[in-house]
HTML snippet that shows the backbone in 3Dmol.js (N, CA, C, O; Angstrom):
<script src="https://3Dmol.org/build/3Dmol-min.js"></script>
<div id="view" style="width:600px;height:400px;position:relative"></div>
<script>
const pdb = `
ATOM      1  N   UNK A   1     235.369  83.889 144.529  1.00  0.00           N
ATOM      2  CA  UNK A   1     236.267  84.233 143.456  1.00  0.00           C
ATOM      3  C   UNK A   1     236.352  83.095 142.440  1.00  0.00           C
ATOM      4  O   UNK A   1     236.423  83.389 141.247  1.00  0.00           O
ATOM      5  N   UNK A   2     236.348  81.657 142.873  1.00  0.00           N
ATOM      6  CA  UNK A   2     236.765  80.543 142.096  1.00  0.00           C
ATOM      7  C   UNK A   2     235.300  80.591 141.469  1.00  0.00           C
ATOM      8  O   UNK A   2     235.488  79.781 140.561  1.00  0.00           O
ATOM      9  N   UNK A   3     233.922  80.997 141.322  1.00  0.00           N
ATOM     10  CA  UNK A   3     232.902  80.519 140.349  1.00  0.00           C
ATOM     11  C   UNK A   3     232.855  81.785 140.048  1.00  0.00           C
ATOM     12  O   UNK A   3     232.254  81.762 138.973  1.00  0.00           O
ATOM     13  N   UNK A   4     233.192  83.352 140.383  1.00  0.00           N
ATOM     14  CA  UNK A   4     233.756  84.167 138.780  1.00  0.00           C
ATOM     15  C   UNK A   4     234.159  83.215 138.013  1.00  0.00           C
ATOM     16  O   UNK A   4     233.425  82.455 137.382  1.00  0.00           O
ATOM     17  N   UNK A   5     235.331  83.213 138.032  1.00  0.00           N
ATOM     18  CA  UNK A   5     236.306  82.603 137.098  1.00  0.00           C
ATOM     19  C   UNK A   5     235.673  81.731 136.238  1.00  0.00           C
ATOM     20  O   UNK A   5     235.766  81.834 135.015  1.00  0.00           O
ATOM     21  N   UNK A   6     234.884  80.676 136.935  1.00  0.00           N
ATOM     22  CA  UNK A   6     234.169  79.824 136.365  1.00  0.00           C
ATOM     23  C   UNK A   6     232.965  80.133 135.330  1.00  0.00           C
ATOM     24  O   UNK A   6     232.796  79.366 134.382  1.00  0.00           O
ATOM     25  N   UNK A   7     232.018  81.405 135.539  1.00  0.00           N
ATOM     26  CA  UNK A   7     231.034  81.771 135.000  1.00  0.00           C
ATOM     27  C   UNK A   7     232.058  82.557 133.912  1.00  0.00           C
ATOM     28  O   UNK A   7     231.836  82.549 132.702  1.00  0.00           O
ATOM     29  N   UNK A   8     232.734  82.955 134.271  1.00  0.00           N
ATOM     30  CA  UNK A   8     233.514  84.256 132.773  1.00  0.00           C
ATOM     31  C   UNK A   8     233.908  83.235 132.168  1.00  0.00           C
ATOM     32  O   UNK A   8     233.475  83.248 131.016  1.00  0.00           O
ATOM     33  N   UNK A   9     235.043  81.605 132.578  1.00  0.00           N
ATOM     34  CA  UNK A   9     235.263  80.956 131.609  1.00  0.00           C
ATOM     35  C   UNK A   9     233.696  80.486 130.836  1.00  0.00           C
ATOM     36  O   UNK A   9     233.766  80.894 129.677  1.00  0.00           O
ATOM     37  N   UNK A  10     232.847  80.050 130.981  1.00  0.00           N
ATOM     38  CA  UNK A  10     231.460  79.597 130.325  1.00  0.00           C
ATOM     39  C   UNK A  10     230.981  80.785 129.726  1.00  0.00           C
ATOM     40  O   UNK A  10     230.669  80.353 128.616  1.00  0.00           O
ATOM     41  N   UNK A  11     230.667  82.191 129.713  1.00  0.00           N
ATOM     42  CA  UNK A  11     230.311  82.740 129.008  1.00  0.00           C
ATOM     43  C   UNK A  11     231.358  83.108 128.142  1.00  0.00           C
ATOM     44  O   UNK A  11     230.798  82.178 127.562  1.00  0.00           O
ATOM     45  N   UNK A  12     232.220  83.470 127.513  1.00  0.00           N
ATOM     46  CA  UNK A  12     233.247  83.110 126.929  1.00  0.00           C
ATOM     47  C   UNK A  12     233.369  81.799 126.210  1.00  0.00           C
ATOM     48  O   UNK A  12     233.288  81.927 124.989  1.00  0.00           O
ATOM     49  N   UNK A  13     233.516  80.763 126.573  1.00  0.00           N
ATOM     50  CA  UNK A  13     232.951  79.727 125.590  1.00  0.00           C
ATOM     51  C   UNK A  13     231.597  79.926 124.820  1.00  0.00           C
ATOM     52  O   UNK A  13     231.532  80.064 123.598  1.00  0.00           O
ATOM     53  N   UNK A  14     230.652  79.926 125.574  1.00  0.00           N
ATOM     54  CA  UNK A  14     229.273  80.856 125.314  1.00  0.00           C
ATOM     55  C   UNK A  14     229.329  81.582 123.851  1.00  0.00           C
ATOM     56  O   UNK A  14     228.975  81.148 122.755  1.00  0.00           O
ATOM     57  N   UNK A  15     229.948  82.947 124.251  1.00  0.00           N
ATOM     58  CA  UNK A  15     230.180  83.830 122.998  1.00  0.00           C
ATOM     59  C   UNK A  15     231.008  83.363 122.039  1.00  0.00           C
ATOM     60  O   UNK A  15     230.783  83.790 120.906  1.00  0.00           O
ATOM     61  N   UNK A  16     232.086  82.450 122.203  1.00  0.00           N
ATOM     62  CA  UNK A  16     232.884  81.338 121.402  1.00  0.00           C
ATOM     63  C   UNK A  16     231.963  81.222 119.933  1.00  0.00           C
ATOM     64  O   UNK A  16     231.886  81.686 118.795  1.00  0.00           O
ATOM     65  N   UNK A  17     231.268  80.136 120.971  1.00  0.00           N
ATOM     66  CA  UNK A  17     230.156  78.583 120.326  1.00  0.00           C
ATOM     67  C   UNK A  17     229.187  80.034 119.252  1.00  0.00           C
ATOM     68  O   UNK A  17     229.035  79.990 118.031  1.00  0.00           O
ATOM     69  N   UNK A  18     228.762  80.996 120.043  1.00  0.00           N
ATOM     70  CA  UNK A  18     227.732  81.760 119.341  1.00  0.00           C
ATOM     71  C   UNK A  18     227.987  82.212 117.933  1.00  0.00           C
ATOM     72  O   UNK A  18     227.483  82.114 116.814  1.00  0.00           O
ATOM     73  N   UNK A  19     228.862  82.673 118.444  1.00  0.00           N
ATOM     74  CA  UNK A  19     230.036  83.494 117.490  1.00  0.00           C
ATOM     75  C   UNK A  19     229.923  82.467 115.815  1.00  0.00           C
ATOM     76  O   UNK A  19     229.096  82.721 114.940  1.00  0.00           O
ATOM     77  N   UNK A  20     230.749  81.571 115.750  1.00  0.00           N
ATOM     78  CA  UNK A  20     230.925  80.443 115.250  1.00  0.00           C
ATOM     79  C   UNK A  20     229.911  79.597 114.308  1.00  0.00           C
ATOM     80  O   UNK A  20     229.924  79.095 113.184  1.00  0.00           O
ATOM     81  N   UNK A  21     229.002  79.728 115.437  1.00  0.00           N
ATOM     82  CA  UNK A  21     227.640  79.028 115.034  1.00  0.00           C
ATOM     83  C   UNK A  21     226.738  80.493 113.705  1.00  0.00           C
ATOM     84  O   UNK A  21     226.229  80.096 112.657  1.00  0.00           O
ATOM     85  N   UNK A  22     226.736  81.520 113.954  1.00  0.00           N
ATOM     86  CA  UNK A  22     226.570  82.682 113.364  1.00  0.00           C
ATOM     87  C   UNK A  22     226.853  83.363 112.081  1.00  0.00           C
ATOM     88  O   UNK A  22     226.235  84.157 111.372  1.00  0.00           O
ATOM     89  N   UNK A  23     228.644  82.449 112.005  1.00  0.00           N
ATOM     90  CA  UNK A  23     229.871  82.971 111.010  1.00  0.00           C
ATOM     91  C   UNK A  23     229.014  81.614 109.678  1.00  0.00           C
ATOM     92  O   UNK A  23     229.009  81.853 108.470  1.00  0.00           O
ATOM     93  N   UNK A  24     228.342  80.204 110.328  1.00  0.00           N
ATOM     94  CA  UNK A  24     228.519  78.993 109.781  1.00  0.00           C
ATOM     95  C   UNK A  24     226.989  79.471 108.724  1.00  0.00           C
ATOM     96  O   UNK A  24     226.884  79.407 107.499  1.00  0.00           O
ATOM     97  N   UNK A  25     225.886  79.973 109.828  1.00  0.00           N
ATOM     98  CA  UNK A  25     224.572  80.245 109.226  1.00  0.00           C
ATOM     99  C   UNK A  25     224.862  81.596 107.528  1.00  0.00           C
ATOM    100  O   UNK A  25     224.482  81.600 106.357  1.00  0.00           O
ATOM    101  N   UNK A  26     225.665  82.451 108.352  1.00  0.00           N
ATOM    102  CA  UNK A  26     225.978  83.223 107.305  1.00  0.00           C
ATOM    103  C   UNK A  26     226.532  82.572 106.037  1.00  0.00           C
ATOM    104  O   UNK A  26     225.939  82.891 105.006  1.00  0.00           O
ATOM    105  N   UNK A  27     227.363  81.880 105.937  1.00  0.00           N
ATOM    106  CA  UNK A  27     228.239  81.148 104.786  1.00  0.00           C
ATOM    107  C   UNK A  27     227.617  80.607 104.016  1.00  0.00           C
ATOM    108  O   UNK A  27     227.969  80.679 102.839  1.00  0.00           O
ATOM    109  N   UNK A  28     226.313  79.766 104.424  1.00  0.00           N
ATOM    110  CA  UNK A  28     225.532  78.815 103.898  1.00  0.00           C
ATOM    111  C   UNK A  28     224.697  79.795 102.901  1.00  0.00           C
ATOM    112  O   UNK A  28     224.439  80.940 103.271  1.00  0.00           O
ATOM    113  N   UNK A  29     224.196  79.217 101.368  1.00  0.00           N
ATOM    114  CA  UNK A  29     224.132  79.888 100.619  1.00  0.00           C
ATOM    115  C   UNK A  29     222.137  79.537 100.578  1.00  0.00           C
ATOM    116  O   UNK A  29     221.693  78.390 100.631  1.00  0.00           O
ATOM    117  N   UNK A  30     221.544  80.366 100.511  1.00  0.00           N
ATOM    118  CA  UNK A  30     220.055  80.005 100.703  1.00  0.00           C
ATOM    119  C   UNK A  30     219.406  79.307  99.281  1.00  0.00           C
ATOM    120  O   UNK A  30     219.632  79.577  98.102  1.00  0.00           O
ATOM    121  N   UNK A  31     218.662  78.472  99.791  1.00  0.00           N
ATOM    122  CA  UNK A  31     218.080  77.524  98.280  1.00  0.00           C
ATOM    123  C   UNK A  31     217.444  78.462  97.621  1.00  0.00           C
ATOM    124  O   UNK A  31     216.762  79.327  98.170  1.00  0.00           O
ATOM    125  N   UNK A  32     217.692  78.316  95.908  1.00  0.00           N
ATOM    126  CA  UNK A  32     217.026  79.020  94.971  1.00  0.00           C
ATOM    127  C   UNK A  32     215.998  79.282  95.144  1.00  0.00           C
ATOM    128  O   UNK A  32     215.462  78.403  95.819  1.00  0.00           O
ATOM    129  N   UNK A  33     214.959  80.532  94.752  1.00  0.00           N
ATOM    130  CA  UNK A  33     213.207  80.374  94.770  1.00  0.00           C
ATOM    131  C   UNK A  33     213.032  79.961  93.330  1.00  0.00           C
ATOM    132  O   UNK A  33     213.699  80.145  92.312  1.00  0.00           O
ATOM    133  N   UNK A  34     211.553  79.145  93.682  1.00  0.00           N
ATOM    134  CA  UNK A  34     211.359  78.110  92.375  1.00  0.00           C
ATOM    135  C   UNK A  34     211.069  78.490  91.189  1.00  0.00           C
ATOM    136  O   UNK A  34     210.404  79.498  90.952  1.00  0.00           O
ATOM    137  N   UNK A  35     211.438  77.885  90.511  1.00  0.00           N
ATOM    138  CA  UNK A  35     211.288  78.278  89.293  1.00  0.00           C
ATOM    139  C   UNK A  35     209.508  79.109  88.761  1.00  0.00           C
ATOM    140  O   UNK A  35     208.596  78.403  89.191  1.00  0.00           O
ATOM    141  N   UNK A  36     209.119  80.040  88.178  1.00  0.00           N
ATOM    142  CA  UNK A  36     208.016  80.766  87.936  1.00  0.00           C
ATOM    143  C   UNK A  36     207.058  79.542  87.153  1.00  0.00           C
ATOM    144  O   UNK A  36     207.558  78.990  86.174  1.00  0.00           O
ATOM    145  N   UNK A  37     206.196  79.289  87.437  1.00  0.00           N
ATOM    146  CA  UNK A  37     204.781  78.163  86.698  1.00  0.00           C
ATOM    147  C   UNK A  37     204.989  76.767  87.452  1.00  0.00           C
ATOM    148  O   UNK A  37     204.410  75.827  86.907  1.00  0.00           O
ATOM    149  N   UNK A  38     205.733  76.458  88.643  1.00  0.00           N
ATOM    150  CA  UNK A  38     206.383  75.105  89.115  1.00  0.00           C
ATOM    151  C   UNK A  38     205.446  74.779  90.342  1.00  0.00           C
ATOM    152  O   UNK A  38     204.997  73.652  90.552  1.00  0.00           O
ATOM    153  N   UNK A  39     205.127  76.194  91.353  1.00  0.00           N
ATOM    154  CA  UNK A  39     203.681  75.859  91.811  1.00  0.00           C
ATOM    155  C   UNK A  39     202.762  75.309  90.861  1.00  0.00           C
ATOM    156  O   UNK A  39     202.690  75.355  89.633  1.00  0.00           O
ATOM    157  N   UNK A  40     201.693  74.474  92.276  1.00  0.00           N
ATOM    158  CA  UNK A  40     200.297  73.867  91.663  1.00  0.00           C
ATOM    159  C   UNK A  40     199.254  74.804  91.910  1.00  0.00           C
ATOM    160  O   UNK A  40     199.141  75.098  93.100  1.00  0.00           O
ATOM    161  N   UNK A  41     198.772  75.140  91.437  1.00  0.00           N
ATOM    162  CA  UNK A  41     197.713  76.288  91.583  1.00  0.00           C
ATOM    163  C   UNK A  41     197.075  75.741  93.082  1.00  0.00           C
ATOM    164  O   UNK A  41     197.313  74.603  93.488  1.00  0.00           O
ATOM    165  N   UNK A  42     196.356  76.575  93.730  1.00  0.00           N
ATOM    166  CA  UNK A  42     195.900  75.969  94.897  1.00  0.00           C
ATOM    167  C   UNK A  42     194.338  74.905  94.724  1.00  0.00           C
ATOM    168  O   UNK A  42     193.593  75.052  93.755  1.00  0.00           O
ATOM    169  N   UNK A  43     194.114  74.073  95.620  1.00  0.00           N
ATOM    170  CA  UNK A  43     193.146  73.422  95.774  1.00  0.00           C
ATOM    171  C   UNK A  43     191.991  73.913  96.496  1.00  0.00           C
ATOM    172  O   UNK A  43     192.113  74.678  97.452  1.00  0.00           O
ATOM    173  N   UNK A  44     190.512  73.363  95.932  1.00  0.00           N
ATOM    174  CA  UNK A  44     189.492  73.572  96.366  1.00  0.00           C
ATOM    175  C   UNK A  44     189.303  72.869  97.994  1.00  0.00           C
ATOM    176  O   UNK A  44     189.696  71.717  98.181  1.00  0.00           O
ATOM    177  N   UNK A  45     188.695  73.643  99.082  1.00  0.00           N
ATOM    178  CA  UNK A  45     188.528  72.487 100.475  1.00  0.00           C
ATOM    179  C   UNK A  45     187.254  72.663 100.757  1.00  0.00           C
ATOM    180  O   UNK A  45     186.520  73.637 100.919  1.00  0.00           O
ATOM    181  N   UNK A  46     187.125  71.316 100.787  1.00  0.00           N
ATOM    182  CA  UNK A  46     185.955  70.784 100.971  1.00  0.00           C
ATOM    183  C   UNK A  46     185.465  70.626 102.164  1.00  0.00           C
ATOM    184  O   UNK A  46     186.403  70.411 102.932  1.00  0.00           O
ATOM    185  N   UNK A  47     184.382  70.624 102.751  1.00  0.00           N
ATOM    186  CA  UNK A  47     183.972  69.925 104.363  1.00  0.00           C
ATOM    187  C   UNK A  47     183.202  68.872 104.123  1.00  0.00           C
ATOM    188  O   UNK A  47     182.391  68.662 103.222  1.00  0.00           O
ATOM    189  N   UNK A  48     183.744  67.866 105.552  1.00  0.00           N
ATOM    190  CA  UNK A  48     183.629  66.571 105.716  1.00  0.00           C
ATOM    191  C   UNK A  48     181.849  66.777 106.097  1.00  0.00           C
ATOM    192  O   UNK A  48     181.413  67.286 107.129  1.00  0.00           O
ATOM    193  N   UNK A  49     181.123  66.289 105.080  1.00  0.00           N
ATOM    194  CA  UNK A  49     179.398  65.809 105.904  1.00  0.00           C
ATOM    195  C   UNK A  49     179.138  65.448 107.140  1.00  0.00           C
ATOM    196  O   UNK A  49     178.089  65.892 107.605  1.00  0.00           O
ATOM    197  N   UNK A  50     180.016  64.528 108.052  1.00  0.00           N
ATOM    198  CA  UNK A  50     180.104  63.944 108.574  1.00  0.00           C
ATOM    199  C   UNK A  50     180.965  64.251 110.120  1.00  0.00           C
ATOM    200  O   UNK A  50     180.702  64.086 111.311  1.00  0.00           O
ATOM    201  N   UNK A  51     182.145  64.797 109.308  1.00  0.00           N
ATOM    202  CA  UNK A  51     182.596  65.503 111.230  1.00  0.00           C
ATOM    203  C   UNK A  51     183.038  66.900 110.391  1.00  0.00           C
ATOM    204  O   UNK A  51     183.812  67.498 111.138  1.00  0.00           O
ATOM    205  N   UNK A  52     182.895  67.507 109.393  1.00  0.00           N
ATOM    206  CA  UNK A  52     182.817  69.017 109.295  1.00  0.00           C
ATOM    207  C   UNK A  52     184.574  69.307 109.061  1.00  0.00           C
ATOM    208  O   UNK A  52     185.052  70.428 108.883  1.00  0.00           O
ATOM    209  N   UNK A  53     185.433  67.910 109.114  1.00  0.00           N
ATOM    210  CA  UNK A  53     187.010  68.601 108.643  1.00  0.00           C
ATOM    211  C   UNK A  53     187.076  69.453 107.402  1.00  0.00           C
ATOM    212  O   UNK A  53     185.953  69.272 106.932  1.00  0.00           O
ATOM    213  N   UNK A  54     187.431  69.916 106.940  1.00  0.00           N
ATOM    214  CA  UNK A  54     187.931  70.978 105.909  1.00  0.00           C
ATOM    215  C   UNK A  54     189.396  70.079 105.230  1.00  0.00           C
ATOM    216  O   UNK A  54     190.315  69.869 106.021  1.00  0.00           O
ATOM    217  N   UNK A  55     189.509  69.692 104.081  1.00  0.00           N
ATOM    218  CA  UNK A  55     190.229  68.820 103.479  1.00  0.00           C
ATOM    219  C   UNK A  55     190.302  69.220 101.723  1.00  0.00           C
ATOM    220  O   UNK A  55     189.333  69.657 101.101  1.00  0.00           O
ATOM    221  N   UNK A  56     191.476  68.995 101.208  1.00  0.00           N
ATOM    222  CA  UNK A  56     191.531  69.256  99.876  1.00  0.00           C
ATOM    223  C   UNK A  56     190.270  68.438  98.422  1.00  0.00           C
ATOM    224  O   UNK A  56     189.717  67.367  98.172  1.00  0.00           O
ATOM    225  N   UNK A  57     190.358  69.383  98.039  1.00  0.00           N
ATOM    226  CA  UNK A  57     189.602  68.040  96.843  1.00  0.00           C
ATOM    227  C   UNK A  57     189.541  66.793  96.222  1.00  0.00           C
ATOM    228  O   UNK A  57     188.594  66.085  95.881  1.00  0.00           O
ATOM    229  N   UNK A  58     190.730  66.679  96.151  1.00  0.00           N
ATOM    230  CA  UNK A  58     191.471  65.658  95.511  1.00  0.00           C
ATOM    231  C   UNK A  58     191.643  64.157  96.703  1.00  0.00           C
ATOM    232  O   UNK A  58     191.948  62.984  96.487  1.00  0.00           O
ATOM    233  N   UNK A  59     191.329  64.807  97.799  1.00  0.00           N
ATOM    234  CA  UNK A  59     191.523  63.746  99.177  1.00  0.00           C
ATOM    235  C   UNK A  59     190.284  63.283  99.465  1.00  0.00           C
ATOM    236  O   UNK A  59     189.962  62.264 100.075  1.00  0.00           O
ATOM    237  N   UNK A  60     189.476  64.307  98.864  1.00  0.00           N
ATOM    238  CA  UNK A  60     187.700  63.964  98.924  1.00  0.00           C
ATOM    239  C   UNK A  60     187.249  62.454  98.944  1.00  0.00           C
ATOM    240  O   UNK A  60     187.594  61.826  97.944  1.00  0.00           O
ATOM    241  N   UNK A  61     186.768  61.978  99.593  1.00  0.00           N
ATOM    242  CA  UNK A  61     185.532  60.858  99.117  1.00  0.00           C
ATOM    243  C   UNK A  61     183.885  61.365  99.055  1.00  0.00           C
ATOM    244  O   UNK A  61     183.202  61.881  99.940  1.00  0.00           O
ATOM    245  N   UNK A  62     183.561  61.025  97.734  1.00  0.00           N
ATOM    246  CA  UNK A  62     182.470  61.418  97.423  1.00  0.00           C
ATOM    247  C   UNK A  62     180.979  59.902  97.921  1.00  0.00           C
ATOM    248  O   UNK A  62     181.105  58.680  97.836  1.00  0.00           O
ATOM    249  N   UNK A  63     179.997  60.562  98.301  1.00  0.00           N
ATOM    250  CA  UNK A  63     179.111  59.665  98.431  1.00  0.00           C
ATOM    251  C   UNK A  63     178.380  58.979  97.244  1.00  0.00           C
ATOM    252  O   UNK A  63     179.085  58.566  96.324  1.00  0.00           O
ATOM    253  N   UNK A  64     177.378  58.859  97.194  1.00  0.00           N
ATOM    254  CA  UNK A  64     176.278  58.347  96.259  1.00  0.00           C
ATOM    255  C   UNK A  64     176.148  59.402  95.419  1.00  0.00           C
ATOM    256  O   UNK A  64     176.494  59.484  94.240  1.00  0.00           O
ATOM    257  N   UNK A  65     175.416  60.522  96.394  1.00  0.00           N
ATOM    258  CA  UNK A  65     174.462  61.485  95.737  1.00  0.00           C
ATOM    259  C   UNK A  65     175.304  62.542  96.069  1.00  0.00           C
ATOM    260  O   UNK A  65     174.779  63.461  96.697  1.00  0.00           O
ATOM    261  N   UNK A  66     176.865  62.658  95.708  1.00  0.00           N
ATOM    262  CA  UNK A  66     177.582  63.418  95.829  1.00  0.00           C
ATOM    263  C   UNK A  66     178.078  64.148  97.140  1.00  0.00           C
ATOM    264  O   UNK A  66     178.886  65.062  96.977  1.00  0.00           O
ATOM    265  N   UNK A  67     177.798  63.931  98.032  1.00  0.00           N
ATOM    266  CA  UNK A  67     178.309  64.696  99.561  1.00  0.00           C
ATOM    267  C   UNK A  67     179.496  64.383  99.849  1.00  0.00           C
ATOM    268  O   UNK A  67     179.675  63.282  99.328  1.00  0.00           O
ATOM    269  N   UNK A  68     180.552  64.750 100.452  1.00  0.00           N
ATOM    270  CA  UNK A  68     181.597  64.740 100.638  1.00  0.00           C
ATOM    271  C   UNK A  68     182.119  64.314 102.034  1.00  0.00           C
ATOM    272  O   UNK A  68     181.809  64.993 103.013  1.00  0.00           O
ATOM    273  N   UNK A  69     182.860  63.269 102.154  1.00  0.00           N
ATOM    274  CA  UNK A  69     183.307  62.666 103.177  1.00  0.00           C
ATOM    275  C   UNK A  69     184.630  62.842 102.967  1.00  0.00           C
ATOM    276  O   UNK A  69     185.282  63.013 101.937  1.00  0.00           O
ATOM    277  N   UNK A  70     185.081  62.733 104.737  1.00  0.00           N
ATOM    278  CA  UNK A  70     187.083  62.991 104.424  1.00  0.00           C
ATOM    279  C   UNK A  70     187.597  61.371 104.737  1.00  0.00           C
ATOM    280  O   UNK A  70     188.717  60.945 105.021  1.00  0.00           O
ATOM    281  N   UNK A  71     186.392  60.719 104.573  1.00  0.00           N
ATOM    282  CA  UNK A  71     187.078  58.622 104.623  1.00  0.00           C
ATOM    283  C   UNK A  71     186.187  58.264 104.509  1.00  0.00           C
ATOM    284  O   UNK A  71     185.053  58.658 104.777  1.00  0.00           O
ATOM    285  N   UNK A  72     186.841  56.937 103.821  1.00  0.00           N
ATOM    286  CA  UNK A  72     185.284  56.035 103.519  1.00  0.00           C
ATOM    287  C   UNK A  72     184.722  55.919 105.008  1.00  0.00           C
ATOM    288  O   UNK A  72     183.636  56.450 105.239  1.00  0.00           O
ATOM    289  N   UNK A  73     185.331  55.318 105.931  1.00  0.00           N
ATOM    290  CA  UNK A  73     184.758  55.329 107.091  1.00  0.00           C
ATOM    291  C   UNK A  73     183.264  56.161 107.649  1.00  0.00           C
ATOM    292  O   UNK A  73     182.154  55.729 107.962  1.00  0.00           O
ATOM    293  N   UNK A  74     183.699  57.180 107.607  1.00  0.00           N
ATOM    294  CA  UNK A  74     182.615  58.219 107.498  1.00  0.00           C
ATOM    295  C   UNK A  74     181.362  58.740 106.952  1.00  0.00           C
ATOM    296  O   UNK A  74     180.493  59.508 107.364  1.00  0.00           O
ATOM    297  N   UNK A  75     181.704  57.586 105.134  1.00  0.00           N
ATOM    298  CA  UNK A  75     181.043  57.591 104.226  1.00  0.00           C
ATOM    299  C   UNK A  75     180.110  56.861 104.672  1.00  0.00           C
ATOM    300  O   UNK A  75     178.947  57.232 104.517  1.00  0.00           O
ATOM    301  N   UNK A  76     180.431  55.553 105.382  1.00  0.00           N
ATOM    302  CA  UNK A  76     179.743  54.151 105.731  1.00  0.00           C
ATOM    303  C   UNK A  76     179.037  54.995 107.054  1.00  0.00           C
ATOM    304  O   UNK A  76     177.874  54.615 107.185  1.00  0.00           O
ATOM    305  N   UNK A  77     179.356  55.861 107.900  1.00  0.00           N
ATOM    306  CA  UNK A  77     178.645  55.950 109.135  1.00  0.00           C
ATOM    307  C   UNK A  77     177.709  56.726 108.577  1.00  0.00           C
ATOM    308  O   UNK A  77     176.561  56.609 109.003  1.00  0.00           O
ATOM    309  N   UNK A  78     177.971  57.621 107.580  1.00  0.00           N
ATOM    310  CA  UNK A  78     176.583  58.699 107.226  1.00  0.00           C
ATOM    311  C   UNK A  78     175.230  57.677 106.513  1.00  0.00           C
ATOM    312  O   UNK A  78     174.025  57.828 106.712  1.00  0.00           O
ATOM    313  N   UNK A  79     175.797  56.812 105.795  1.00  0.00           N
ATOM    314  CA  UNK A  79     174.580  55.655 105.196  1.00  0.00           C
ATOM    315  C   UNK A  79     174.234  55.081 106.157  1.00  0.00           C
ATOM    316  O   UNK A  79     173.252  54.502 105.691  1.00  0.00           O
ATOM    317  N   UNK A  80     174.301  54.685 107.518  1.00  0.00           N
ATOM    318  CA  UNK A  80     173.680  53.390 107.891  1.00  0.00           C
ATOM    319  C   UNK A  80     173.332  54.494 109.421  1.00  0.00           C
ATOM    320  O   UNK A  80     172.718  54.037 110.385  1.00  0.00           O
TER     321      UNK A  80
END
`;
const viewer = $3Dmol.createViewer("view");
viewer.addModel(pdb, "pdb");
viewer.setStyle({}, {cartoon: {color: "spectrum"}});
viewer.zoomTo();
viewer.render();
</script>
């Protein structure tokens, strides 16, 4: 009888806390969507020569004769 009591008091707090937590998500007012032209258009992805990652353009390292590395690191292992 004494851990009834005990489990009805905890679910009851339970539905309390839920309750509450539910009333708080609702209230909160959701961030604006952005303004129309404020996206960046999307980027070109490139693959790494070297281990084949898939990486934006702009993150690119380019070789000599143009091939595309995702680090110099990589750049240096494909030359030597």
């Amino acid at each position: 009888m004494k851990y009834l009591l005990v489990l009805a008091v905890v679910l009851v707090a339970i539905w309390l806390w839920r309750k509450a937590r539910r009333e708080e998500l609702q209230s909160r007012t959701p961030p604006p969507p952005p303004a129309p032209g404020t996206l960046e258009p999307p980027q070109a992805m490139l693959r790494c020569a070297h281990c084949g990652l898939h990486l934006p353009a702009a993150d690119a390292v380019r070789g000599r004769d143009g091939t595309v590395y995702c680090s110099v690191a990589h750049r240096q292992a494909a030359t030597h």
